[in-house]
C-alpha positions in Angstrom: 16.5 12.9 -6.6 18.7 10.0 -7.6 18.3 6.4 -8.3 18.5 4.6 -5.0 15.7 7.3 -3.3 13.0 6.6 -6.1 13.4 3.0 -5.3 13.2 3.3 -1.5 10.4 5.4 -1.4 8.3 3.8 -4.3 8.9 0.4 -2.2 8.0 1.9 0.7 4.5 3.0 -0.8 4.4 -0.3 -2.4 4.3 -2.0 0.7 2.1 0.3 2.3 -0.9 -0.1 -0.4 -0.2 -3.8 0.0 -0.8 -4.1 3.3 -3.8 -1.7 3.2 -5.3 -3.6 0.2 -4.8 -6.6 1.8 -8.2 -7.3 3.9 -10.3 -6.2 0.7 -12.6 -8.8 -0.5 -11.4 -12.4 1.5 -13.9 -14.3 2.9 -13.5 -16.5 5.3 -14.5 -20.3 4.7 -17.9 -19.4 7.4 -18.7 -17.4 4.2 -18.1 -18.9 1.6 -19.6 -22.8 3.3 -16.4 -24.5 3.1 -15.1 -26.9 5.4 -12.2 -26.1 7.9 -9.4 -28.2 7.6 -8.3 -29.7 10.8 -6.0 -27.0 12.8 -7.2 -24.1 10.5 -8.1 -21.0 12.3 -11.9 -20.0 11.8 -10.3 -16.5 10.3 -8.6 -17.8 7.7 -9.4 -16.8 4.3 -10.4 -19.0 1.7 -10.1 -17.3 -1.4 -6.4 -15.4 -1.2 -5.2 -14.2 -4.3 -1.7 -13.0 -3.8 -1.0 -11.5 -7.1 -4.3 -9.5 -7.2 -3.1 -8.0 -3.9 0.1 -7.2 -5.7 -1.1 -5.8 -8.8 -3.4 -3.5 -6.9 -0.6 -2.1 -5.0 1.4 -1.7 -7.5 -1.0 0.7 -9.5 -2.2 2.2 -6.4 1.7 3.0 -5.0 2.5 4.5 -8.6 -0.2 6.5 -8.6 0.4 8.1 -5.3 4.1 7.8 -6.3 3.3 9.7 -9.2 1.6 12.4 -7.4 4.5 12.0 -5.0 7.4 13.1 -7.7 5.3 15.6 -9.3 5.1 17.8 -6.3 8.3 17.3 -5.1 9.1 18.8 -8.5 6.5 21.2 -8.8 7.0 21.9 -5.1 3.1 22.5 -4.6 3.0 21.8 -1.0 6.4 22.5 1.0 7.5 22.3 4.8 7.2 26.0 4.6 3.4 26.3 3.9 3.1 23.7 6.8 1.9 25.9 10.6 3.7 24.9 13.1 6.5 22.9 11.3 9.7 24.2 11.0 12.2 22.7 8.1 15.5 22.3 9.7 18.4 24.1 7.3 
């Protein structure tokens, strides 16, 4: 696997745990009794932390990355052990 494949699909995962880790723990300002500024949507969070969002992702997408490369290595679990799929060659 080279280089420019690691990267891509490690940035793909990374973007998919950041969007999935996202919604986790904001509160809106109805929960947390602060006042709305004028034009503010009632669904707005209050407390967004960006880089908490990133940081999370990032050791969640290198863990599944991890486990990712390793079987692609190992080969545990291949288009051939998958019913019904049928690898094109």
């Amino acid at each position: 696997m080279n280089w420019y494949a690691i990267f891509a699909i490690y940035f793909l995962m990374w973007v998919i745990c950041a969007f999935i880790i996202l919604p986790f723990g904001l509160r809106t300002p109805d929960e947390t009794g602060e006042q709305l500024v004028r034009g503010q949507a009632d669904s707005a969070p209050s407390n967004f932390r960006p880089g908490r969002v990133a940081a999370y992702a990032t050791i969640a997408s290198a863990i599944l990355f991890g486990i990712y490369y390793a079987n692609y290595v190992q080969g545990w679990v291949t288009l051939d052990m998958m019913p019904g799929i049928r690898p094109m060659r």
